[in-house]
N, C-alpha and C positions, 0 to 999 in steps of 0.2 A: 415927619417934618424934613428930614435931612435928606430924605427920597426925592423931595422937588430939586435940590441941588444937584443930585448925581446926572451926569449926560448920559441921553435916552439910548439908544440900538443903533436910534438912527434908521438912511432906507435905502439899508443894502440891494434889501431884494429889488425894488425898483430900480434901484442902477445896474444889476443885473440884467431886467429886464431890459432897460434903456440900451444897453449895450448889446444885448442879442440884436434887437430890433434891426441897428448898423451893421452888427455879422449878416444877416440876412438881405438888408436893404445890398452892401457892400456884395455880395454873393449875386444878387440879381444883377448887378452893374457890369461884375467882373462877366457873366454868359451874354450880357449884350456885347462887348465890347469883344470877348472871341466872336461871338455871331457875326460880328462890323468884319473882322478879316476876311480880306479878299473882295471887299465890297466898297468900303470907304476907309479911308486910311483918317481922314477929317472927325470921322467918329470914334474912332478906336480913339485918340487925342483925346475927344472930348470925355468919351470914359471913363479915360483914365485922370483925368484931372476932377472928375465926379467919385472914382475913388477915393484918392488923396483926400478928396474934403471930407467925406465920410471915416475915413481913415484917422481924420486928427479929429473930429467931432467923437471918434470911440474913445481918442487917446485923453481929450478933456474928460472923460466919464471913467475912466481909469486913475487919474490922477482925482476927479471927486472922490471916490472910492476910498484911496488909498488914506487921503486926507482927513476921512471922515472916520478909517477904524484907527487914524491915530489920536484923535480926537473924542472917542467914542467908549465909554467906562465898560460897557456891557453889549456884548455884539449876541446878535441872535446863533452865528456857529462860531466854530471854532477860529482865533486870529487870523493863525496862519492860513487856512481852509479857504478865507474870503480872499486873502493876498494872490492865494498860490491860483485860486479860480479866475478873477478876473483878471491876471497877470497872464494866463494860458487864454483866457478869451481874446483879449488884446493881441498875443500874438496871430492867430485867425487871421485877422484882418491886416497885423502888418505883411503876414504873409501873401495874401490874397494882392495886396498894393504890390509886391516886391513881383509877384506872377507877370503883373499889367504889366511893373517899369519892364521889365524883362522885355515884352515882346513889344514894348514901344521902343526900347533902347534899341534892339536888336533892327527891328526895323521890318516888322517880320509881317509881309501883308497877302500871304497865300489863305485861305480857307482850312484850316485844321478840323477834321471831324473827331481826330480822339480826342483835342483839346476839348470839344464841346460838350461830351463824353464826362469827362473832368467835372466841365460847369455844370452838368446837371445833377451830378452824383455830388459836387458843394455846397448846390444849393438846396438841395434833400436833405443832409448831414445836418446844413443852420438853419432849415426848420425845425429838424428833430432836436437840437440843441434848444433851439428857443421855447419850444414844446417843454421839454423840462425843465428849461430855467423857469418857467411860469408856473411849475408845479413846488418849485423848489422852498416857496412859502407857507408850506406845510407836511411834515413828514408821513400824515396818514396817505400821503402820494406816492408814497416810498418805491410800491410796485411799479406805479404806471412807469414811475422815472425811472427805474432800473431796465425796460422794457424800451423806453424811447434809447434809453444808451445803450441799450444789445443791437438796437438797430444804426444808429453810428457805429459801433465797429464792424458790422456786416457792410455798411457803405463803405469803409476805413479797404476792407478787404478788398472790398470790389475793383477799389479807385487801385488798388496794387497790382492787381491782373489786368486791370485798364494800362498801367504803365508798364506791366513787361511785356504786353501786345506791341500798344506803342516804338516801342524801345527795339523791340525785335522786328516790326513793320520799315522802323528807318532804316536799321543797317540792312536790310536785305534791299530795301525798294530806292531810298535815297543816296542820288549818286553827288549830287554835293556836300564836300565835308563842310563847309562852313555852316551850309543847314541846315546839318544832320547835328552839328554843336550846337546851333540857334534853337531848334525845335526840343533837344534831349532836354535842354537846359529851362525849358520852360512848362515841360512834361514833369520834369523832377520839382517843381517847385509847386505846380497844381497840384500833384499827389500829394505834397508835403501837409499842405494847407488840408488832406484827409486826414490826416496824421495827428494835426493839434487838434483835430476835431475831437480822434479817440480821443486825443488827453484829455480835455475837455470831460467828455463822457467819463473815464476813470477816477477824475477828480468827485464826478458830481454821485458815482455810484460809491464812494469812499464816504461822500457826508451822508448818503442814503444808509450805509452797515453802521457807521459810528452813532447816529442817532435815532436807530428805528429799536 
């Protein structure tokens, strides 16, 4: 009797889900909008302001989240596990917006090909991200997920030798300093956005060891 009183699980998993979706949706937006450089400046704008909304659209499913495991008697993993996950997801996408503002602020309307580079290796990573998150409502998945995140951090890698190419292509070939700070500075913030991906992956391969 006292069991219909207790609050249910709840639907982590689907706001998980819900949230990749925007990482990925957010990841295809962020490679049109380098693709638009050097082409349309009027699209890159638009964008990036197709980011932003995508961006606060994650941040409302972040704050559901949060409000629900506070709310929530019995969570399917671990408290912190859920916190620490879609807190690392969320940044993904603040990062991904923080890329765009970059190169809208900066002003920066040349054709970057490692930039693009960048975008395809982002949006491979939040597929494979969302790939597992969809696996993540059952642990007899345990493998496949641990296999989709060996494959984020070999993307993780990749996107690192993409920016010391990068990084070493401008000092030698770019004879303006201001572009060579415009370009560095938006090279470093696309990799980064590899970066919360592992994290991402190590979170999700941490609830794969603790409850397989």
């Amino acid at each position: 009797m006292f069991a219909r009183f207790m609050p249910r699980e709840g639907r982590f998993f689907d706001l998980f889900n819900e949230h990749a979706a925007e990482i990925v949706q957010g990841a295809e937006v962020l490679r049109e909008l380098l693709a638009a450089l050097g082409h349309s400046h009027e699209d890159v704008a638009k964008k990036t302001a197709e980011l932003d909304a995508i961006e606060s659209k994650a941040d409302d499913i972040n704050d559901e989240t949060i409000n629900l495991l506070h709310s929530t008697f019995i969570t399917p993993l671990d408290r912190d596990e859920i916190h620490l996950l879609i807190s690392r997801m969320d940044d993904v996408l603040d990062t991904m917006q923080d890329a765009a503002g970059t190169v809208a602020l900066y002003d920066i309307r040349r054709a970057i090909p490692e930039a693009m580079r960048f975008a395809d290796i982002i949006l491979d990573a939040s597929r494979a991200m969302q790939k597992a998150l969809l696996l993540l409502n059952d642990m007899d998945n345990g493998p496949a997920i641990l296999t989709t995140c060996r494959e984020i951090s070999r993307l993780e890698s990749e996107a690192d030798q993409v920016l010391r190419d990068a990084i070493s292509h401008l000092f030698r070939e770019e004879p303006d300093v201001r572009e060579l700070i415009k370009l560095k500075a938006a090279y470093e913030l696309l990799e980064t956005v590899t970066d919360i991906c592992k994290n991402v992956a190590n979170i999700l391969e941490g609830i794969v060891l603790e409850n397989s």
